[in-house]
C-alpha positions as CSV (number, residue, x, y, z in Angstrom):
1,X,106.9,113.2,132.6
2,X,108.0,110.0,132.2
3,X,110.7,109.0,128.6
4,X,111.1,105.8,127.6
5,X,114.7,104.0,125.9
6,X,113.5,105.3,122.6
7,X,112.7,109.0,123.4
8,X,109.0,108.7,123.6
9,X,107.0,110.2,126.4
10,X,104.9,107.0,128.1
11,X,101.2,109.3,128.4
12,X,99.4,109.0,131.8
13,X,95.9,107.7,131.9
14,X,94.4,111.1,131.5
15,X,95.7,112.0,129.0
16,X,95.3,108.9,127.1
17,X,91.6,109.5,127.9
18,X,91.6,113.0,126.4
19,X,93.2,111.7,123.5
20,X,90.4,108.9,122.8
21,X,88.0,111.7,123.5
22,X,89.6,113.7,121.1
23,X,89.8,111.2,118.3
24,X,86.6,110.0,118.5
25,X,85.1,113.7,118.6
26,X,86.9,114.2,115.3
27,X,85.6,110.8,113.8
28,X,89.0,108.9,113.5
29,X,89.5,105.7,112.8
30,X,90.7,103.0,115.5
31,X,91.3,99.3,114.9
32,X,90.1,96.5,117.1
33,X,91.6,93.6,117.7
34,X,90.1,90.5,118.5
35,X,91.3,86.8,119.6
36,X,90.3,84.2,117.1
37,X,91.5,80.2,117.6
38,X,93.8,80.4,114.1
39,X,95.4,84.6,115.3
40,X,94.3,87.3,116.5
41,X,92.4,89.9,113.7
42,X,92.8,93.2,114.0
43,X,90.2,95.1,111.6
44,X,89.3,99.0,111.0
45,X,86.4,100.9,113.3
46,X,85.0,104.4,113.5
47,X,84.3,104.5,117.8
48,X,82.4,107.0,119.9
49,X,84.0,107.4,123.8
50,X,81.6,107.6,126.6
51,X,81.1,107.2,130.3
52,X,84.8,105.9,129.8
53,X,84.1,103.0,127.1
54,X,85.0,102.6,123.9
55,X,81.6,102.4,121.7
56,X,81.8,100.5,118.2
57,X,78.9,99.6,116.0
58,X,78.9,96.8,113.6
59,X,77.1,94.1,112.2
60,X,76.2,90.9,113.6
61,X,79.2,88.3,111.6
62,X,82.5,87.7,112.9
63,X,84.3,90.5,114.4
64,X,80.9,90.5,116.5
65,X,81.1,87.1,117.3
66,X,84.4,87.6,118.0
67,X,84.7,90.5,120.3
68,X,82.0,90.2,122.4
69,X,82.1,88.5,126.1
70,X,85.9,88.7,125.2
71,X,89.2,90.8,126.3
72,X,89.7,92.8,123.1
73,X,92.8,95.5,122.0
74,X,91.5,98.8,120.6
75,X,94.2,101.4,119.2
76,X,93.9,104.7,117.8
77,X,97.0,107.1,116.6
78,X,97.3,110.9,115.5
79,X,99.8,113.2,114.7
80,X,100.2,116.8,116.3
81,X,101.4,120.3,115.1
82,X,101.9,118.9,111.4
83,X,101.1,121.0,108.5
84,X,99.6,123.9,111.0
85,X,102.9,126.4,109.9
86,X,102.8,128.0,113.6
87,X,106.2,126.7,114.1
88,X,105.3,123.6,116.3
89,X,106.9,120.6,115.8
90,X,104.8,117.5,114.8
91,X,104.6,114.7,117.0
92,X,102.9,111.2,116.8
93,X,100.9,109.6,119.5
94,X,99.1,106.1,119.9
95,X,96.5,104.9,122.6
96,X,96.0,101.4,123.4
97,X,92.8,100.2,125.3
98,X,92.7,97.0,126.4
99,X,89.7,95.3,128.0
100,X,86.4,93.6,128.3
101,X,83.8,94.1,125.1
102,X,80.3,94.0,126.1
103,X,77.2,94.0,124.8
104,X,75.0,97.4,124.8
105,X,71.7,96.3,124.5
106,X,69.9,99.4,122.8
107,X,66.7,99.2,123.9
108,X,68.0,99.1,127.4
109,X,70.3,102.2,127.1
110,X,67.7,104.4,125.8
111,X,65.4,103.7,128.7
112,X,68.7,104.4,130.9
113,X,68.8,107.7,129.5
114,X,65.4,108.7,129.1
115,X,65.2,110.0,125.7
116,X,64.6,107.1,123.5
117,X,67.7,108.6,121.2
118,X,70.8,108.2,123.6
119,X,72.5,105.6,121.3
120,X,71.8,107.6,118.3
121,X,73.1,110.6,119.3
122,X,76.4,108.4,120.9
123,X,76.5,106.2,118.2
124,X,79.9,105.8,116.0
125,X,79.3,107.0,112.3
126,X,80.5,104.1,110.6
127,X,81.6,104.8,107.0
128,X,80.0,101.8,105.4
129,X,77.1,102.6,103.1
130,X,74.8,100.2,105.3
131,X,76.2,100.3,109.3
132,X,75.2,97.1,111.4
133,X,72.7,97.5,114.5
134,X,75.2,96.1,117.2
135,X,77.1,98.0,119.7
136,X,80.0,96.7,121.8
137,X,81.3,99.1,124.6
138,X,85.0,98.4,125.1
139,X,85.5,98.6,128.8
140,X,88.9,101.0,129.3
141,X,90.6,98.6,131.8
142,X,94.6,98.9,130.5
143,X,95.2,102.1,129.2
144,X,98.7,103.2,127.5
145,X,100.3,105.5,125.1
146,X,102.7,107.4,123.6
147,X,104.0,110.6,122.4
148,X,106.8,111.0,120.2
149,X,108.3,114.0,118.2
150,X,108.5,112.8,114.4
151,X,111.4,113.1,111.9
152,X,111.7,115.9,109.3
153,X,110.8,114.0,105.8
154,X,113.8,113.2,104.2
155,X,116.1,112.4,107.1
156,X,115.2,108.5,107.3
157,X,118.3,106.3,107.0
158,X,117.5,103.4,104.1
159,X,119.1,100.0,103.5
160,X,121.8,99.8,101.2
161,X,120.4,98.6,97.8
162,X,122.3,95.3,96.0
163,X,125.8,95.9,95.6
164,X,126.0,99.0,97.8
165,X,124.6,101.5,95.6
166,X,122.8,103.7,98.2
167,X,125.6,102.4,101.2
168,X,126.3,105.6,103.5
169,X,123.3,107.8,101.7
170,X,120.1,109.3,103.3
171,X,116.7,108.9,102.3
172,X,115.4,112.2,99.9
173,X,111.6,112.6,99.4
174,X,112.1,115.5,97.5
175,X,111.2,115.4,93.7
């Protein structure tokens, strides 16, 4: 196991792999980010993982235009142990995926798979009352993460408000 200079465990591949798995299983949400010629955007996206891509659906306008043929960022982050009362101690994690987003012609895939339903039953969920009808498949080319044991609530050290007010004081959450 590998810790880095802040005391977060660097994840190998694998694992990173599971966690995508994992997350996508579960529905998360994962953001995408794409290169524009102004910055790049980075926008919201429910995903799918197979075959070792990252699958998003959208529609056809600009984070489409913009992703695809394109080297593209995808991230997804959870948290571990918290609230489950079984004594384990939460901890954070965060996948990055970085690669090539391609195309996934449908028609193609469900002759590929023989049942006429294989992007249906792959297929992100999207949360969006009307879903677009294009897939990319984020290609899983530079992988990283992280996993990091997170403060107890209430322990965060703040800035000192105007005039010193708060100087030397700890953050309460507690109400």
């Amino acid at each position: 196991m590998w810790i880095d200079e802040r005391g977060s465990e660097v994840l190998p591949r694998a694992e990173c792999l599971r966690l995508l798995a994992l997350s996508a299983a579960e529905g998360s949400i994962g953001r995408l980010a794409v290169p524009t010629e102004a910055a790049p955007v980075v926008v919201p996206v429910n995903f799918s993982f197979e075959h070792g891509d990252v699958i998003l659906r959208m529609g056809g306008g600009f984070t489409w235009s913009s992703a695809t043929d394109r080297l593209v960022a995808f991230e997804v982050d959870g948290v571990l142990g918290a609230g489950t009362g079984q004594g384990v101690a939460p901890a954070a994690w965060s996948v990055l995926v970085r690669g090539l987003a391609r195309r996934i012609d449908q028609a193609a895939d469900d002759r590929a798979e023989g049942d006429g339903e294989a992007m249906g039953r792959h297929a992100p969920h999207p949360l969006v009352p009307v879903p677009g009808d294009k897939f990319l498949a984020v290609r899983t080319d530079v992988v990283s993460g992280r996993r990091f044991p997170l403060r107890v609530p209430g322990s965060w050290p703040v800035r000192a408000e105007p005039h010193g007010q708060m100087e030397g004081r700890v953050r309460s959450d507690r109400r």
